[in-house]
C-alpha positions in Angstrom: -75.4 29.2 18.3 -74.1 26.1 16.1 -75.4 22.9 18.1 -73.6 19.8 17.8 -74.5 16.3 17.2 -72.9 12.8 17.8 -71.2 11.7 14.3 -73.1 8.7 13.9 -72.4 8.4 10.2 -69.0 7.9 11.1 -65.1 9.0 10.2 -65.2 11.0 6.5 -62.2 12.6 5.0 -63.4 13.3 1.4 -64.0 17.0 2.3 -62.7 19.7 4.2 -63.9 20.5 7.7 -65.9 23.3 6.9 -68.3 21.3 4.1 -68.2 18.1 6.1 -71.8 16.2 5.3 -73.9 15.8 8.2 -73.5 13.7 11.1 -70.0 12.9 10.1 -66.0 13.9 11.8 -62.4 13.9 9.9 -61.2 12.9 13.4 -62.4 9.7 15.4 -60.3 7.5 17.0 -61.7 4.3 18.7 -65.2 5.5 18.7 -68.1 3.3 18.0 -71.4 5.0 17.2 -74.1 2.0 17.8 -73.8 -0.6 20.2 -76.6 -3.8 19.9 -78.5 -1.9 17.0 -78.7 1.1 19.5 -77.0 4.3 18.5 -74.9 5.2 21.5 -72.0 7.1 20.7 -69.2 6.1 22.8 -65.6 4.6 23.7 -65.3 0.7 21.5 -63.8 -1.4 24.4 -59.4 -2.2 24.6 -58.4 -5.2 22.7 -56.8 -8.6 24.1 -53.9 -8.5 25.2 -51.5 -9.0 22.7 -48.9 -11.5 24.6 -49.3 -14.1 27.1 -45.7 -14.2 27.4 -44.8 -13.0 30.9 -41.1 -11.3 31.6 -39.0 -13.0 33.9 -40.7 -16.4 32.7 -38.2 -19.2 32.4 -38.1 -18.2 28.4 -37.8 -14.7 29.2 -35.6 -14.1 32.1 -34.7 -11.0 33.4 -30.9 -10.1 32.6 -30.7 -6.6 34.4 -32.1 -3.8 36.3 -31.0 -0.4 37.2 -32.3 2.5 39.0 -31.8 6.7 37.2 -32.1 9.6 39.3 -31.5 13.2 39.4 -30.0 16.0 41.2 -31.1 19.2 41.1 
């Protein structure tokens, strides 16, 4: 049975799956391995917010809203 490890050594796409070095994924999104020095393997937190602008603000004013439904 194959056992598999955390990819601490990170994202590598310089071979193909099956002679990937060890320790290492051709597929990782928004995964940190180490966290304070400590190798941890996990989720790397959401970023900020990328507006502060709210809508229906006095710049940004809501112009028109409408419902959709069906009928099946």
């Amino acid at each position: 049975m194959a056992e598999l490890t955390f990819p601490i050594r990170g994202l590598h796409k310089g071979f193909p799956a099956g002679k990937q070095p060890d320790n290492t994924s051709r597929d990782m999104n928004n995964v940190r391995p180490y966290f304070d020095g400590k190798a941890v393997g996990g989720q790397r937190d959401g970023l900020a917010k990328w507006s502060t602008d709210q809508i229906g603000d006095a710049e940004q004013p809501v112009v028109a809203m409408c419902s959709v439904s069906t009928v099946a």
